[in-house]
LOTOR-888830 format. One record per residue: y, z negated, x of N, C-alpha, C in turn; residue in three letters. Coordinates in steps of 0.1 Angstrom, whole numbers, plus 5000, padded with zeros to 4 digits. Layout:
<atoms>
YZXYZXYZXala/...
</atoms>
This chain:
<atoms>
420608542268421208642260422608612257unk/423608742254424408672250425408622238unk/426508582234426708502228427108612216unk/427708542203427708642190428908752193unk/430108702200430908792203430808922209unk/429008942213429009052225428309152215unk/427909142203427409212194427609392197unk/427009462195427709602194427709602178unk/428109732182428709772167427509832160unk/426609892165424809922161424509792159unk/424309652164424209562162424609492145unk/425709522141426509452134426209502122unk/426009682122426209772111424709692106unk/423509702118422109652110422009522102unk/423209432111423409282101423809342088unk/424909422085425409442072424109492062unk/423609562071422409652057421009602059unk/420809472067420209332061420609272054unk/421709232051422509122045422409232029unk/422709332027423109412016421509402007unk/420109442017419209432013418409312007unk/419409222014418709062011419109001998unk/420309091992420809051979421908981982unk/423309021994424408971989424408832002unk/424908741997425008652008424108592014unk/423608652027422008622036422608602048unk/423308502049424108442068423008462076unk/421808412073420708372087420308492086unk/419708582079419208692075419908802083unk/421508802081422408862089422308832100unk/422708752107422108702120421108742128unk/420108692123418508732129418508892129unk/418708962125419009092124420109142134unk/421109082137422109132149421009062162unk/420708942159420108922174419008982177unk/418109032167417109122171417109242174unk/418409322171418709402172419109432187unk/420109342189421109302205419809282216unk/419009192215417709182222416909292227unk/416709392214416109522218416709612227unk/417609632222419209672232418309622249unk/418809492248418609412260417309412271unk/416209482263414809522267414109432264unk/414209302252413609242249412909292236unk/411509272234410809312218411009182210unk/411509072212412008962200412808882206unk/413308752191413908672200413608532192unk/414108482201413608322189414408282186unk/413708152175414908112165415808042171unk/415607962181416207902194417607982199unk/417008122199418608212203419008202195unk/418508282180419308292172420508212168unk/419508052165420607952164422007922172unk/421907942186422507902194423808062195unk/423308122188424608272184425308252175unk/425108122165425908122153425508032142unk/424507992146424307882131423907742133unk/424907682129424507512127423907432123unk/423107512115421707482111420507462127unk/419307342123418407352136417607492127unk/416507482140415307542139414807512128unk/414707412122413507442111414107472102unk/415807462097415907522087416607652086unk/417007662098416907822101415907872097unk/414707812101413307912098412607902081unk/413007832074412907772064413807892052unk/415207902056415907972050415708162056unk/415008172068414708332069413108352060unk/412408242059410808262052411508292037unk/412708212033412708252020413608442017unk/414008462028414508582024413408692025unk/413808732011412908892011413109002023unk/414108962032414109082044413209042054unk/412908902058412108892066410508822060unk/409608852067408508822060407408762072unk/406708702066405208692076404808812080unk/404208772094403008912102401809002087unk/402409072088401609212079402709182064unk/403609112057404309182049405109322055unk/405509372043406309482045407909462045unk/408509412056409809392058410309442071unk/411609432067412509482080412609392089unk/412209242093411809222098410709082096unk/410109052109408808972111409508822117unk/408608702110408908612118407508592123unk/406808532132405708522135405608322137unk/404308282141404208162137405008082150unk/405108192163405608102169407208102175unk/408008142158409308112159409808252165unk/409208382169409608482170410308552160unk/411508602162412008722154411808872158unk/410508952148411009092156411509212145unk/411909312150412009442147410609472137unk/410709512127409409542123408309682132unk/409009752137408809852143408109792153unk/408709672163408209632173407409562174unk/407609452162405909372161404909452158unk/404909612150403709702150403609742158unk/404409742171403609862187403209712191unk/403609582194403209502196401509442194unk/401409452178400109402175399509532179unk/399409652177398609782177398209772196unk/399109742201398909742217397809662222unk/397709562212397309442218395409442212unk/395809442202394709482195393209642200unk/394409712205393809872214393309802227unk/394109742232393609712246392109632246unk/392509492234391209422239390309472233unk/390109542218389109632217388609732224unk/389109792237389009832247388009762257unk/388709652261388109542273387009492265unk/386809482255385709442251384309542245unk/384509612247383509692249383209782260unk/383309672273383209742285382009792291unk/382009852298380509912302379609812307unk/378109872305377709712312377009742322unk/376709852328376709892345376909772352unk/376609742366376609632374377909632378unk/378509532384379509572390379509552404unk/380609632414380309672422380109512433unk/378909552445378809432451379509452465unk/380509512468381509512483382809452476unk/383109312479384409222472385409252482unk/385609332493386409312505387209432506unk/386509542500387209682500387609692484unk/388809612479389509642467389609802464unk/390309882469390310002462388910052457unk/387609992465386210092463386509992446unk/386109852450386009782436386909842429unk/388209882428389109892415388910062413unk/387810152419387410302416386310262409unk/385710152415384510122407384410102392unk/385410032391386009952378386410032368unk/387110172375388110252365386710322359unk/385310342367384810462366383810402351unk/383710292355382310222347382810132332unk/384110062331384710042324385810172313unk/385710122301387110182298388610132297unk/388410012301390409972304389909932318unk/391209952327391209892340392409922342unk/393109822352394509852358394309812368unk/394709912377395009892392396409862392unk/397409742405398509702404398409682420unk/399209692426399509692439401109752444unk/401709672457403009692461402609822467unk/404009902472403910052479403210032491unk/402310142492401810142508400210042502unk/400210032487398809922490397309972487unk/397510182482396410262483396010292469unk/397310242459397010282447396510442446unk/397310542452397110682450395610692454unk/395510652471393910672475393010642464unk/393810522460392410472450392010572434unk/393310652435392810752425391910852426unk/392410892440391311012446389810972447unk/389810842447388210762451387810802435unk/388510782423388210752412387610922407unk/388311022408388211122407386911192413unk/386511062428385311162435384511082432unk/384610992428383110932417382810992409unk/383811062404383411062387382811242391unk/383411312397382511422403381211432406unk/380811282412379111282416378311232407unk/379111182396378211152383377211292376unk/376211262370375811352366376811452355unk/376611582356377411632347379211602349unk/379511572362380711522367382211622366unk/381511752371382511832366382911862359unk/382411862346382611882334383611812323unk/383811682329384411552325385911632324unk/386511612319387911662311388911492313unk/389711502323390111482327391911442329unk/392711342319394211392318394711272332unk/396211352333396611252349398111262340unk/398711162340400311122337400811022343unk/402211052339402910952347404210942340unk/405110872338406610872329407410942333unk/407510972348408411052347407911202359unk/408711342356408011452363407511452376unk/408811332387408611322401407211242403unk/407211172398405911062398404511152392unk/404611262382403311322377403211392391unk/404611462398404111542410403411532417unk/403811342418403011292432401311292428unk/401111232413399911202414399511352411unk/399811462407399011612413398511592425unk/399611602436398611612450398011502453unk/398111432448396911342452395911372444unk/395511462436394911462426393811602431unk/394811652436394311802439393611802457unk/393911712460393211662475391211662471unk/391111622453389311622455389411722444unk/389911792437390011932428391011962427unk/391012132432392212212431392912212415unk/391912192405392712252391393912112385unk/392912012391393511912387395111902387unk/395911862378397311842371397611732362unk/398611632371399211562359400411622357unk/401111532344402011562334402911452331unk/404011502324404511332316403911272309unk/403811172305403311092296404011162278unk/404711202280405811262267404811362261unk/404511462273404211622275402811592267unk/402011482273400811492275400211462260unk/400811382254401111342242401111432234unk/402311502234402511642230404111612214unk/405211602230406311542224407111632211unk/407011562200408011642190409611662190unk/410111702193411511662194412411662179unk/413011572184413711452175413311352164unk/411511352171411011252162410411152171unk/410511052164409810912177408010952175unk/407411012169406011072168405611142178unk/404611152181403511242191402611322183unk/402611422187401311542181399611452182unk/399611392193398911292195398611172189unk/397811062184397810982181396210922176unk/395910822172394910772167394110852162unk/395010922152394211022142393911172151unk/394411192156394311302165394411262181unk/393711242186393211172196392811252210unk/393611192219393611332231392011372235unk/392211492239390511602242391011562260unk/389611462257390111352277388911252277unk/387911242287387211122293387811062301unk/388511062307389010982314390811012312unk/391810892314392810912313393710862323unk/394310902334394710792349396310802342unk/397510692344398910672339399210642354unk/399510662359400710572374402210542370unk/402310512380403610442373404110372364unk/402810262358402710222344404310142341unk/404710062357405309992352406610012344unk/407010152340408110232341407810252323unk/406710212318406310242304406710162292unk/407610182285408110082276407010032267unk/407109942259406109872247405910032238unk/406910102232406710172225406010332227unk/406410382241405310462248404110412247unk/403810302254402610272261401410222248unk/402110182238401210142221401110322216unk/401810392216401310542216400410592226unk/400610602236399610632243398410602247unk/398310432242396810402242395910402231unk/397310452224396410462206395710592207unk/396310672217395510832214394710812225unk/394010772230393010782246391710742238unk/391010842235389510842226388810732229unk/388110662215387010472219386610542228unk/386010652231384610612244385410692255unk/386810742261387210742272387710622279unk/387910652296388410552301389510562305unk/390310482303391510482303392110372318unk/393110432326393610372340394510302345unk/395310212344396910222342397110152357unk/397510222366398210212381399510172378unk/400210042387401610032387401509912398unk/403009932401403209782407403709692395unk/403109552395403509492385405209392384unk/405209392397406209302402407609432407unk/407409562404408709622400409509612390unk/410709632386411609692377410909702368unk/410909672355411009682339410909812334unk/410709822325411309982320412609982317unk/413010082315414710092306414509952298unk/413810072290413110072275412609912270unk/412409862257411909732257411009722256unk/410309582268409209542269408509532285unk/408309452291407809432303406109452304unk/405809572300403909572297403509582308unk/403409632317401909612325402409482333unk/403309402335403309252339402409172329unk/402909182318402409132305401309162307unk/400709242305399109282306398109212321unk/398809212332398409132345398708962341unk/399408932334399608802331398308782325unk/398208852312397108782305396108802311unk/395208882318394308912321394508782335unk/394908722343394908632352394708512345unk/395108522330394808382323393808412315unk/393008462316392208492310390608412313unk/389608382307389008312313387108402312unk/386308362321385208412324384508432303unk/384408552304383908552295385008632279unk/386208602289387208642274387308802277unk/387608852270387509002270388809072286unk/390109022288390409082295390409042309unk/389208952314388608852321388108982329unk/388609012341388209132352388609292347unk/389609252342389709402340391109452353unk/391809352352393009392362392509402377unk/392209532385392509462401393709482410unk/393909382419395309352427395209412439unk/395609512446395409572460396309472467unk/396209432477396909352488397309342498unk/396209452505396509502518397909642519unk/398509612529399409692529399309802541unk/398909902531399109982550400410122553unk/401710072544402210142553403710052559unk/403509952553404709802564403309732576unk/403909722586403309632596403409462587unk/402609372584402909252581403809162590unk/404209192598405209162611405909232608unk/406309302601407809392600408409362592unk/409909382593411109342584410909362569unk/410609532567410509542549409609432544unk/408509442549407309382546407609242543unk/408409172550408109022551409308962545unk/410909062546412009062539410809122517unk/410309202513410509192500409209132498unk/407909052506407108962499408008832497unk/409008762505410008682503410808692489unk/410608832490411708762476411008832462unk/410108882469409008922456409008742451unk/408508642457407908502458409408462456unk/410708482452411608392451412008282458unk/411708332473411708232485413008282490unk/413808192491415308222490415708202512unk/415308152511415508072527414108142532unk/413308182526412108262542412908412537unk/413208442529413808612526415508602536unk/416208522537417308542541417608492559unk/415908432563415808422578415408532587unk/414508602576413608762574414708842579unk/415708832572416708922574417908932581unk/417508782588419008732601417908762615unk/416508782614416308752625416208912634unk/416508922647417209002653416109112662unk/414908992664413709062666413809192659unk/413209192647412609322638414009442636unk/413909552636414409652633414509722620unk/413309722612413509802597414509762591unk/414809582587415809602578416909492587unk/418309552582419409472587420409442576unk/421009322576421609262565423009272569unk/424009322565425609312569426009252552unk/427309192552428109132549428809272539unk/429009282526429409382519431309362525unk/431409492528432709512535434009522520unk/435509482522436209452515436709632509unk/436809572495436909742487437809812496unk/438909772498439409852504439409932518unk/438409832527437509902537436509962537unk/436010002524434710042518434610222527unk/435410282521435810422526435410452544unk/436110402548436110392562434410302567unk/434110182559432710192562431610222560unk/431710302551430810432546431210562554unk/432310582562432410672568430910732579unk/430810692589429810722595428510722594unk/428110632583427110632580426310742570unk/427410792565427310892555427211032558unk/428311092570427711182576426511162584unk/426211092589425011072596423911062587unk/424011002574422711032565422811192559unk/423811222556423111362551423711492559unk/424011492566424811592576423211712578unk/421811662579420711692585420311822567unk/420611722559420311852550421511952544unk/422711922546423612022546423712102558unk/423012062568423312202575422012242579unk/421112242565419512282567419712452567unk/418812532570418812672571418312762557unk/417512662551417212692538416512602527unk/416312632514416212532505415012432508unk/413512492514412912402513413112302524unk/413712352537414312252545415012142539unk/415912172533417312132527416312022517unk/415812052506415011922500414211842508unk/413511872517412811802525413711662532unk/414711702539415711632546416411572538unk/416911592521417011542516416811382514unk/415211382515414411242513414811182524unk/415311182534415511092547416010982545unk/417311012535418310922536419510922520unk/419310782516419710802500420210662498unk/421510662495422110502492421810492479unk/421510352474421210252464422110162461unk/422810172449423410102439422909982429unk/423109882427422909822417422909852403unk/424609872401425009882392425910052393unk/426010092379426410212374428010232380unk/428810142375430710102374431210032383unk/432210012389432709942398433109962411unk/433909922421433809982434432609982438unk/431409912440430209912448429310022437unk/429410072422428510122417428510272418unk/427210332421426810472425428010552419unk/428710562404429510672403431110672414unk/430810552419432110552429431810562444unk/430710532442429710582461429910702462unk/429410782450429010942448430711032448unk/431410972445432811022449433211012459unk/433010902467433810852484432810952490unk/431510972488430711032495431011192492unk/431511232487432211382485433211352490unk/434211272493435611242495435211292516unk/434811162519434111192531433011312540unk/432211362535431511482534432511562535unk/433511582525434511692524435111702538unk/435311552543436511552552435911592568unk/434711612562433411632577433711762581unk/434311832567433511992566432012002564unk/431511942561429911962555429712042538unk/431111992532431112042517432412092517unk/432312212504433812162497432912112483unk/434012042478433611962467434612002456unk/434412032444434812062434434512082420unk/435312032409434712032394433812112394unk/432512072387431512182383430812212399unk/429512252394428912292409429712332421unk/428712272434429012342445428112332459unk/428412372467427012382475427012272486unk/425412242483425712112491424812002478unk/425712052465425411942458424111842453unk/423411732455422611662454422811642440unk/421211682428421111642416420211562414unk/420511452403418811402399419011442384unk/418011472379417911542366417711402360unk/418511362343418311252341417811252322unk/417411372318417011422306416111522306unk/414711512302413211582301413611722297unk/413511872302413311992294412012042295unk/411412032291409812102289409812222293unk/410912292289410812492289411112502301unk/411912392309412512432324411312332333unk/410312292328409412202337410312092347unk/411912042340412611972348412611822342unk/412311732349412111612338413011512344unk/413111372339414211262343414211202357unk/414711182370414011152378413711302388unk/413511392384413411472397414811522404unk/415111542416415411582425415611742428unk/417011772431417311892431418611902442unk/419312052448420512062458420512202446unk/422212202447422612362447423312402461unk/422612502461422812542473422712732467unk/423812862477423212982473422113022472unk/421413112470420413202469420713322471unk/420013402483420413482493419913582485unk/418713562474417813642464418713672452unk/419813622452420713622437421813672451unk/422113772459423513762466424113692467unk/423813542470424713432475424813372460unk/424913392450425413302437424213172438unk/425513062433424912942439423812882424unk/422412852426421212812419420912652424unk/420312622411419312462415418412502422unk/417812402433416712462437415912332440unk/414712292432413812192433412612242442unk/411912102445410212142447409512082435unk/408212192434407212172425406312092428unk/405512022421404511972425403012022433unk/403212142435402612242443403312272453unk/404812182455404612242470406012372470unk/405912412461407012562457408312572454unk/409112642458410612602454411212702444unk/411212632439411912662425413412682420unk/413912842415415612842413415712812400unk/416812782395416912752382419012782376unk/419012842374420912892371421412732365unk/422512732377422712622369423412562360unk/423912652351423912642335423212622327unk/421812642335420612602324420112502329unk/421012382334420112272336420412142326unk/419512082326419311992313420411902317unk/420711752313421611682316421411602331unk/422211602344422211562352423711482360unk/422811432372423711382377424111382392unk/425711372401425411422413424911292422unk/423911262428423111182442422511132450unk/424311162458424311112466423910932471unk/424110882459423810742456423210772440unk/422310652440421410662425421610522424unk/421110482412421010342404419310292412unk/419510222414417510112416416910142405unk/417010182393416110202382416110342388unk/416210442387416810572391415510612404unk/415710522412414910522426413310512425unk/413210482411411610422411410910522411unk/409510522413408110622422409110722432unk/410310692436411010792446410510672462unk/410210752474410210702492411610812499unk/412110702504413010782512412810722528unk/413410842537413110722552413810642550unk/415110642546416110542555416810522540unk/417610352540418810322527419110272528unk/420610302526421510192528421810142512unk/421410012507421609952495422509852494unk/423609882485424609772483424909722469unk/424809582471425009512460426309452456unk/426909442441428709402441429009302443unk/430209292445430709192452430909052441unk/430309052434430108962419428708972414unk/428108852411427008792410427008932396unk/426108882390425508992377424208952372unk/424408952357422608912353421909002356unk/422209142364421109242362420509262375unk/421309182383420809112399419809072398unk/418509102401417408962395416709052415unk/415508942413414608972425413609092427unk/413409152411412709292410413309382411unk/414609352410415909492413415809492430unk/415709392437415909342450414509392456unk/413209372451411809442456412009602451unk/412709652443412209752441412709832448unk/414009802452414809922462414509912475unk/414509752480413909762494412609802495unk/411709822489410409892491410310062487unk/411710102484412110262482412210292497unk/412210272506412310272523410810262531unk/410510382540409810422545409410342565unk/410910352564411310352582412610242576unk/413410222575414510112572415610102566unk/415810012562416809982550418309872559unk/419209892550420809872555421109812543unk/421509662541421709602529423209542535unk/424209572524425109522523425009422511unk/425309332514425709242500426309092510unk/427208982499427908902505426308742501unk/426808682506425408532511424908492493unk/425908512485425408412476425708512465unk/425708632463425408682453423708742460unk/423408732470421808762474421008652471unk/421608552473421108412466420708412458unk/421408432445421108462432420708522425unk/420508652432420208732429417908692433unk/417508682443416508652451416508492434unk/416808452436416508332423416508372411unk/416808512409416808532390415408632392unk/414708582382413408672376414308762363unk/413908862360413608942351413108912341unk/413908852332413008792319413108882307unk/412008892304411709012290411308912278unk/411508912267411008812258410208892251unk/409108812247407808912238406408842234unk/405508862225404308782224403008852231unk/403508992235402309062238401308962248unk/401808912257400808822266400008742260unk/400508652251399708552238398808632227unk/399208732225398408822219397408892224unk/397208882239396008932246395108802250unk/395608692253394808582253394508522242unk/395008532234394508512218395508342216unk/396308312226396508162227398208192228unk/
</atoms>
């Protein structure tokens, strides 16, 4: 984390009105409060006294912890304070040690009243076991890399639960975090019943706006036997303790994700957390078989570049990921040398018409989204020469110079959106994908035009579109539950804490047919050597240890 000077100003104001509430002069009190605060920020749910100290006080650990027990702002697990110390030297948010314990506490009361049906005896076909699991238990997580049959394994789950007695009748919710991702699991959903529809996870809930509450909850508890989430791993601590608080004791509840992708924004690394403890878990302890791991991959050859370039650096294998990627045999992925800013222009030139030239000169909208997906550069980072808001300008700069666009303030045709703010009333959520392009049905005046999750194309004026952004390049968080065929992903020309190895699996596994990585030797280095560290007790609170 970092040091006290990096404070925000949200940060500082919470130190002041801890310190105010503490009675006047509370140093550690103040402190512990800017770093818990800064941490959340950071996507961590706590922090220890360890950081704390090391942000500002000269005091050790024990009397750091000595002088926050005596302040009335922070208290032991269940007083009523602004914040929590817990026994093992954690500082949290009061807020967050309550989605924390409520999470932890839902789940394994959950796992532990599992069904007690047999379990299934074919150990070799994982998805039948992990349909089996969803169908006969009420917690189960399925976790598997792209291509490893999570979806199929839904459809399996869905046509079980049809041959049960009284099967049809089972009431049934499908979500997902964000609209693109509910799309996907519709059609897969709708491949074993036509009525079948998921939703966001927000929607499903039944989101209040401008309150952190859900219409949903404990006390009002969703009308659902079964509940499938995909894309778990995209679900922050504070979603995902709402959401499992409203999924009825006697429904079963599903949670699909890859565990070894991207974090959420949001704080909290849960369904890793939740795959952790459940691997430590021991024969007999409650979350002991609830997780299963798909393995098999079937849409990388195991001999092919993606495949063998992101299990390398999934494994933090720095030297088998960077031979993966020199070696000349394989085709999917190719590693070049990130080219100098000022040649940047010129070598983005061809490649750029050549990725999207195919949907600007589509004949109509649902062409035009379709071809869309072929081809989509990946960004690291937001700022900078190499970060998407300056890709997405060279890439209009160039385009323009093609004649493929004109480019100009405010809409224009041609233009690539991802919608990056939920509207309910416009069915447009964070994450989906859009072009303005005319509409021959409006006389040429230029509309959004998405696909639905059915398949249908959709106009929408584009004045009335919620907050968005233009493209042509997106962020790696941005890309997630998105397949494109082909990406070219570049990383900056300066190392970055936010470089880690899940940023590195998550975008090269955004690629269908092959990926084009620019980055220079040793910020891929270090990047392939940094994990994603989330700080939190939820793991120890599911093992009880």
């Amino acid at each position: 984390m970092k040091r006290e000077g990096d404070f925000s100003a949200l940060d500082r104001q919470f130190g002041d009105l801890i310190a105010r509430l503490a009675g006047g002069c509370a140093p550690e009190a103040q402190l512990a409060a800017m770093c818990a605060s800064r941490a959340r920020a950071q996507g961590h749910i706590c922090v220890s006294l360890g950081e704390i100290a090391t942000a500002g006080v000269a005091a050790g650990a024990a009397t750091l912890r000595k002088n926050l027990r005596a302040s009335k702002v922070v208290g032991a697990p269940g007083a009523f304070t602004p914040l929590v110390l817990d026994d093992h030297d954690r500082v949290y948010l009061r807020r967050y040690w309550e989605y924390e314990q409520q999470l932890a506490a839902t789940i394994l009361a959950r796992a532990g009243a599992q069904n007690t049906q047999p379990a299934p005896n074919d150990k070799t076909d994982l998805q039948k076991v992990a349909a089996e699991k969803a169908v006969t238990n009420f917690f189960t997580v399925i976790t598997g890399g792209p291509g490893t049959g999570k979806t199929r394994t839904v459809m399996q789950i869905l046509q079980l639960l049809r041959e049960e007695p009284g099967g049809e009748k089972l009431r049934v919710a499908l979500a997902a975090p964000t609209g693109k991702a509910a799309a996907r699991l519709t059609e897969a959903a709708r491949a074993v019943r036509e009525n079948y529809e998921a939703t966001t996870i927000h929607r499903l809930l039944g989101y209040l706006p401008g309150s952190p509450y859900f219409r949903h909850n404990a006390k009002c508890p969703l009308n659902a036997d079964l509940v499938i989430v995909d894309e778990a791993s995209m679900v922050d601590l504070a979603l995902m303790a709402k959401l499992v608080a409203a999924v009825p004791n006697d429904a079963r509840l599903v949670l699909l994700g890859d565990r070894d992708q991207l974090a959420s924004v949001e704080a909290g690394n849960v369904l890793a957390d939740i795959c952790a403890a459940a691997e430590a878990a021991a024969p007999g302890e409650q979350l002991h078989g609830t997780v299963v791991a798909l393995r098999r991959n079937y849409r990388f050859a195991e001999t092919g570049g993606i495949y063998r370039v992101s299990s390398a650096i999934n494994s933090g294998d720095v030297e088998a990921a960077l031979a993966a990627l020199q070696e000349k045999a394989q085709s999917e992925i190719e590693w070049q040398p990130l080219p100098a800013t000022s040649r940047l222009v010129p070598a983005l030139r061809e490649r750029i018409v050549a990725g999207f030239r195919g949907y600007l000169e589509a004949a109509e909208p649902r062409e035009a989204l379709l071809r869309l997906q072929q081809f989509r550069i990946l960004g690291a980072l937001r700022h900078g020469p190499f970060g998407v808001e300056n890709l997405n300008a060279i890439a209009e700069e160039i385009l323009a110079d093609a004649g493929l666009l004109v480019a100009r303030r405010g809409w224009y045709r041609g233009q690539p959106l991802m919608i990056t703010q939920n509207d309910y009333n416009l069915s447009l959520f964070n994450g989906d994908s859009g072009i303005i392009l005319p509409d021959p049905l409006s006389g040429g005046e230029l509309r959004a035009f998405f696909l639905s999750g059915e398949g249908r194309v959709r106009r929408v004026l584009p004045s009335r579109l919620p907050a968005h952004e233009t493209a042509f390049a997106i962020t790696v968080h941005k890309s997630q539950g998105s397949e494109f065929a082909r990406l070219l992903f570049i990383l900056p020309e300066k190392d970055n804490p936010l470089l880690t190895r899940e940023l590195l699996y998550t975008a090269i596994t955004r690629a269908r047919e092959a990926v084009t990585l620019w980055s220079n030797e040793a910020v891929l280095r270090a990047a392939i050597s940094r994990r994603t560290l989330r700080h939190s007790g939820l793991r120890e609170r599911l093992i009880g240890r």
